[in-house]
DOMARSE-381323 format. One record per residue (C-alpha): x, y, z; residue number from 1. Coordinates in Angstrom, 1 decimal, m for minus. Layout:
DOMARSE-381323
{c1:X | c2:Y | c3:Z | num:NUM}
...
//
This chain:
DOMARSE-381323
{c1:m43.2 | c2:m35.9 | c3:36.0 | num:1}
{c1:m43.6 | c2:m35.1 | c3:32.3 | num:2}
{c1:m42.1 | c2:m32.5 | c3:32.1 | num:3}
{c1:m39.3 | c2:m33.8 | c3:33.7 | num:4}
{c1:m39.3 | c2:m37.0 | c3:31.8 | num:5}
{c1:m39.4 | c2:m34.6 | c3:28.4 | num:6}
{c1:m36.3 | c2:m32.9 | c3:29.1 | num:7}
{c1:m34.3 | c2:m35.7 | c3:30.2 | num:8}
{c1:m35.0 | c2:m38.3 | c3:27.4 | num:9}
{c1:m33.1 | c2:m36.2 | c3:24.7 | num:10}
{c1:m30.4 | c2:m35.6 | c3:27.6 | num:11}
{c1:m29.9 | c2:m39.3 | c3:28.4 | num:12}
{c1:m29.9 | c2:m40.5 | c3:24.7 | num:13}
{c1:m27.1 | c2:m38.1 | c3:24.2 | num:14}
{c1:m25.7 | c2:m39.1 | c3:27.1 | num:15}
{c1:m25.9 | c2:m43.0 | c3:27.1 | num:16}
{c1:m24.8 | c2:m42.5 | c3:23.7 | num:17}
{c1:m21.2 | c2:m41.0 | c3:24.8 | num:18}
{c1:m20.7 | c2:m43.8 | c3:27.3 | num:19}
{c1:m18.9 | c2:m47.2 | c3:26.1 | num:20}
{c1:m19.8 | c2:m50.3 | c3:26.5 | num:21}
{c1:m17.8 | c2:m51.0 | c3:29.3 | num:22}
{c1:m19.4 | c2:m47.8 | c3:31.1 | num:23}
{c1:m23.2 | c2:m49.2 | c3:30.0 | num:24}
{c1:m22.7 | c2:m52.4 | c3:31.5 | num:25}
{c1:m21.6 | c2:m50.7 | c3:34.7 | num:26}
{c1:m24.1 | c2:m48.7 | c3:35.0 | num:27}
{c1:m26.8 | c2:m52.0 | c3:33.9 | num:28}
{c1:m25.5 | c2:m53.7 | c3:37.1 | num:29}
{c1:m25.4 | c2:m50.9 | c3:39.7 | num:30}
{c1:m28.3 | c2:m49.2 | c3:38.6 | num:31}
{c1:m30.8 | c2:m52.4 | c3:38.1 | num:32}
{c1:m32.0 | c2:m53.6 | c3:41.8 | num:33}
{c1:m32.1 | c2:m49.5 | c3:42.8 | num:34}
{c1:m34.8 | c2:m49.4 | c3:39.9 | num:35}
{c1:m36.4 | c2:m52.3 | c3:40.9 | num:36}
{c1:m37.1 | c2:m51.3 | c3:44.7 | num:37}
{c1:m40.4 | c2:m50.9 | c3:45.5 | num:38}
{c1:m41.7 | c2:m51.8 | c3:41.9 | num:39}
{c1:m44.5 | c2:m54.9 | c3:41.6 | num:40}
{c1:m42.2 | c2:m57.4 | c3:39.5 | num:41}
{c1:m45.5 | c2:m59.6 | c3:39.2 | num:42}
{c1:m46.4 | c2:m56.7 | c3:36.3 | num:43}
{c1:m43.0 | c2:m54.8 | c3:35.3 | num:44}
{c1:m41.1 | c2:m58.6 | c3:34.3 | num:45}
{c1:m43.8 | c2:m59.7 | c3:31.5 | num:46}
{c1:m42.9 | c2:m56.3 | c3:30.0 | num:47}
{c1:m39.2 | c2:m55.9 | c3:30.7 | num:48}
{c1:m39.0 | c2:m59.5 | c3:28.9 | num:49}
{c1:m41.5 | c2:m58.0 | c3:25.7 | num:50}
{c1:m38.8 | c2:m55.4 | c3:25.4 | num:51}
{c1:m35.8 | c2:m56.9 | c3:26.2 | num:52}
{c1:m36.3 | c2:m60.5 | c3:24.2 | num:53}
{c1:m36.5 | c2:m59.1 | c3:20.2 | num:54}
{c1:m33.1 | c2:m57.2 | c3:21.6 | num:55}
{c1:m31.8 | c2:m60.6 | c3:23.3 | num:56}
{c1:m32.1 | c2:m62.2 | c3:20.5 | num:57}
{c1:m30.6 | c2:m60.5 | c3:18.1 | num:58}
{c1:m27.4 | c2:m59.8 | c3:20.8 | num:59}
{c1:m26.7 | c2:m63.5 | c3:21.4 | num:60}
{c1:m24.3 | c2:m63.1 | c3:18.5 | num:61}
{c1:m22.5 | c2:m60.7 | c3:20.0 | num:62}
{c1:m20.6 | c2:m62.6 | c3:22.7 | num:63}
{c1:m20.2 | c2:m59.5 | c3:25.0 | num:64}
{c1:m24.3 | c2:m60.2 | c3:25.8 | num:65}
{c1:m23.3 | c2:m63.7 | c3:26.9 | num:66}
{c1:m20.8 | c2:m62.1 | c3:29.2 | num:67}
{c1:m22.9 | c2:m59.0 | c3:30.6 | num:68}
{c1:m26.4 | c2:m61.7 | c3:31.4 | num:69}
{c1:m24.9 | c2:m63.5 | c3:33.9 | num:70}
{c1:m23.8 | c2:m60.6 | c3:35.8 | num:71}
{c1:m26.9 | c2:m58.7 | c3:35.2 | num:72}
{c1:m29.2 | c2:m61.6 | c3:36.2 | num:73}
{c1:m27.5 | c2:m62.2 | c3:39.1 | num:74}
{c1:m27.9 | c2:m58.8 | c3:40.5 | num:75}
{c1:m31.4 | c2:m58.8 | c3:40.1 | num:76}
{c1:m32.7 | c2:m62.0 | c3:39.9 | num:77}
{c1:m32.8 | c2:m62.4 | c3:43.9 | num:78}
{c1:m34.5 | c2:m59.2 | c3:44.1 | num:79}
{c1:m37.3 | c2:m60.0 | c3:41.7 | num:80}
{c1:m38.3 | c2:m63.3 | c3:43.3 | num:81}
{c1:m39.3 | c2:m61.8 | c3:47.1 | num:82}
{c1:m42.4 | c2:m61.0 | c3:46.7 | num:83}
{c1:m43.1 | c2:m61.9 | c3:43.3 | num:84}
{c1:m46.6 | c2:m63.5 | c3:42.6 | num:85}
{c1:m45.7 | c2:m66.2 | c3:39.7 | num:86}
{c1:m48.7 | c2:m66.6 | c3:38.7 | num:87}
{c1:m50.1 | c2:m62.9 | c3:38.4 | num:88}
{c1:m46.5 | c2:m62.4 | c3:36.7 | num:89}
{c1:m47.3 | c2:m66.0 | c3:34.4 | num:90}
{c1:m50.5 | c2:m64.5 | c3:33.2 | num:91}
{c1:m48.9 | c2:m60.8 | c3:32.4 | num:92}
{c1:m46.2 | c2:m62.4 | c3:30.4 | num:93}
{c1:m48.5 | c2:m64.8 | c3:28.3 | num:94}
{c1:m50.3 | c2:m61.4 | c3:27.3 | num:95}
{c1:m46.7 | c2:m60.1 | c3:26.6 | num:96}
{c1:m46.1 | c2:m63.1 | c3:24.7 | num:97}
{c1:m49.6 | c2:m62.7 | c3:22.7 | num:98}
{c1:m49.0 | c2:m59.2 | c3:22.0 | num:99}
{c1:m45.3 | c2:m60.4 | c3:20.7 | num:100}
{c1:m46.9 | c2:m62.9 | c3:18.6 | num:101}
{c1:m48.5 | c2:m59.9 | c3:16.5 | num:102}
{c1:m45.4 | c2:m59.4 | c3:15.1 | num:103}
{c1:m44.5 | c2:m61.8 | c3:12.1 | num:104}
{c1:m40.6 | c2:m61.2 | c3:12.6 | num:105}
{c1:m41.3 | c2:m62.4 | c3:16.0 | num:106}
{c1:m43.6 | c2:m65.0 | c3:15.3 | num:107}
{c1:m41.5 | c2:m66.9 | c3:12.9 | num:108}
{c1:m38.0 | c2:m66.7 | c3:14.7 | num:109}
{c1:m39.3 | c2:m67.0 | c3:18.5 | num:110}
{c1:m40.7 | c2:m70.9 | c3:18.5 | num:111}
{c1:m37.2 | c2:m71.5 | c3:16.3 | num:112}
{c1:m34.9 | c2:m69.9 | c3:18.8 | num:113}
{c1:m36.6 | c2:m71.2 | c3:21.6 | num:114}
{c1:m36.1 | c2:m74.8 | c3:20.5 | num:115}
{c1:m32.8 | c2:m74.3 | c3:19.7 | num:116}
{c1:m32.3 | c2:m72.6 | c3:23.3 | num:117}
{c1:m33.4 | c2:m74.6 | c3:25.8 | num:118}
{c1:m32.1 | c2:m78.0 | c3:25.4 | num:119}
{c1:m28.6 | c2:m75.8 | c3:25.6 | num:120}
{c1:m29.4 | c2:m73.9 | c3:28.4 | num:121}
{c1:m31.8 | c2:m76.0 | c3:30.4 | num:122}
{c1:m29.0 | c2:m78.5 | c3:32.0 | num:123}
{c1:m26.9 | c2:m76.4 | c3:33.5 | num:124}
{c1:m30.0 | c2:m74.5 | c3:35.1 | num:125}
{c1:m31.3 | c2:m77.9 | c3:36.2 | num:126}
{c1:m27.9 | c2:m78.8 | c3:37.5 | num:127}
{c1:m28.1 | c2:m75.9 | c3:40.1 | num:128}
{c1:m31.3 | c2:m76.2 | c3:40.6 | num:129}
{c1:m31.6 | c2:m79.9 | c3:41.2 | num:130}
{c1:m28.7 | c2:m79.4 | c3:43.9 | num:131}
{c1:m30.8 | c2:m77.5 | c3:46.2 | num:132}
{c1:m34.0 | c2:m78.9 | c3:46.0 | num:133}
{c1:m35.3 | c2:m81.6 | c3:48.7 | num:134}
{c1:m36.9 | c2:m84.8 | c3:47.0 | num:135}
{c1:m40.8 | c2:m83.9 | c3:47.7 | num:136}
{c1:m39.8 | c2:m80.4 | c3:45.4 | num:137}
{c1:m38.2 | c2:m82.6 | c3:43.6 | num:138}
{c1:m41.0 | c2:m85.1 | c3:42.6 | num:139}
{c1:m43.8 | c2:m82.1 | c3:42.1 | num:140}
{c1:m41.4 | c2:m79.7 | c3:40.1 | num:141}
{c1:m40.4 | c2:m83.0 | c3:37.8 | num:142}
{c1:m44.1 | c2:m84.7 | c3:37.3 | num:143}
{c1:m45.5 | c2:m81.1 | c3:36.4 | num:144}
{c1:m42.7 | c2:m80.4 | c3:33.9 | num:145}
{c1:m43.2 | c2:m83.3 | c3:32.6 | num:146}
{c1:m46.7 | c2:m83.4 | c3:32.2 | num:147}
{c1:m46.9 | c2:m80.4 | c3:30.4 | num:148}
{c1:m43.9 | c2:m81.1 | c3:28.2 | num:149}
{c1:m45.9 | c2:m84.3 | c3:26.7 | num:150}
{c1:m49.5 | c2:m82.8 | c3:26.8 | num:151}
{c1:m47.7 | c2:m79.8 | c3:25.0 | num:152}
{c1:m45.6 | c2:m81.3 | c3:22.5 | num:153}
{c1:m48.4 | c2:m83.7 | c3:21.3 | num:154}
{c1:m51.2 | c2:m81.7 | c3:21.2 | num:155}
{c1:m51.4 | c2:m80.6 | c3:17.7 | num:156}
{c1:m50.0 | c2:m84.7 | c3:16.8 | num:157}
{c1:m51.5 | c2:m86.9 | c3:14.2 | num:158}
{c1:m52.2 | c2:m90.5 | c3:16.1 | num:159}
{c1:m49.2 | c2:m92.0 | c3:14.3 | num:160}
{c1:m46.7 | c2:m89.2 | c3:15.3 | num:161}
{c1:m47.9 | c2:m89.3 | c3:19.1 | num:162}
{c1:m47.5 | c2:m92.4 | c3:19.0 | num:163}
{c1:m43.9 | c2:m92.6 | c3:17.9 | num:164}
{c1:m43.1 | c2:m89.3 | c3:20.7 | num:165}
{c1:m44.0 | c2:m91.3 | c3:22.8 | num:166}
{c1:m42.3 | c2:m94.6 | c3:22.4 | num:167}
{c1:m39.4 | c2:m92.6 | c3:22.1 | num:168}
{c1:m40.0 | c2:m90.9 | c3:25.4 | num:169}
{c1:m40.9 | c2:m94.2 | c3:27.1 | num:170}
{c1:m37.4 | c2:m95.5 | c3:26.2 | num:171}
{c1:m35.7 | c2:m92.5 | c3:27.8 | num:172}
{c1:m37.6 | c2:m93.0 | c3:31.0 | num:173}
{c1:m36.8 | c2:m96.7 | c3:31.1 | num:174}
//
C-alpha cells in the first residue's frame, strides 16, 4: 500500500489540480458514500471534522461552499448514521477538538464562529428535526439540550451574571 500510495499522491495532486471546480464537486458527491463503505464512522468523523473545519471556516465566504455542503451532506450523512456509535464517535471528536485547541489560530476564532453559527443555523435544523420526532423524543432531546445549555453557559459565571442568564432565560420560557 505504500508504495502505491507514493506514486499516486504526486499523480492525484497534479491531477485534482487540472480539474475545476465544477469537476471537484462532482467527484466530492459521487465518490463520498463509495469511501465511506465499510469504514467505522464512530473513528473516521472526529477526524474528517479536525480536517475539514479550519478549511470550512475559512470557505464560508466563498458562497460556492454554502452551495456544495448541502449536497455533500446529504449524500453521506445517511450513510454515516447506520451503524454509528455516538458516543464512541462524541468522545473521538472531543480529542479532535482538544488537539484543535492546540492551535491558537484555532483557538481564538473557533468559540467566535461558533457563537455566531448556531443561532443561524440551529432553527432550520430544529424545524426538520422537530417535524419528525414523536413527543416522548421530543421531551428527552429538549430537557437534555437544555440542561446542558444552562449548566454550560453558566459555569464559569460570577453570582450576579448567573443570576441575570437566568432571569432572562426564565422569561423566554414563560
Amino acid at each position: 500500500m505504500k508504495f502505491v500510495k507514493g506514486m499516486m499522491d504526486p499523480m492525484m495532486d497534479k491531477m485534482i489540480k487540472s480539474f475545476s471546480k465544477e469537476e471537484k464537486e462532482e467527484m466530492m458527491l459521487e465518490m463520498m458514500p463509495k469511501m465511506m463503505e465499510g469504514i467505522d464512522m464512530s473513528e473516521m468523523m472526529p477526524k474528517m471534522m479536525g480536517t475539514m473545519i479550519p478549511i470550512m471556516m475559512n470557505g464560508m465566504k466563498d458562497k460556492k461552499l454554502m452551495e456544495i455542503m448541502p449536497k455533500m451532506m446529504s449524500k453521506f450523512k445517511p450513510v454515516m448514521y447506520h451503524g454509528i456509535d455516538f458516543k464512541k464517535c462524541s468522545k473521538k471528536k472531543d480529542e479532535m477538538v482538544e488537539k484543535m485547541m492546540e492551535n491558537e489560530e484555532f483557538k481564538k476564532t473557533f468559540p467566535q464562529m461558533f457563537t455566531d453559527m448556531m443561532p443561524n443555523m440551529i432553527p432550520g435544523c430544529l424545524n426538520r428535526v422537530y417535524a419528525g420526532v414523536d413527543y416522548n423524543k421530543n421531551e428527552e432531546f429538549t430537557t437534555k439540550m437544555v440542561e446542558l445549555f444552562i449548566k454550560k453557559s453558566t459555569a464559569n459565571l460570577n453570582k450576579s451574571e448567573k443570576r441575570k442568564l437566568l432571569d432572562k432565560i426564565k422569561k423566554i420560557v414563560k
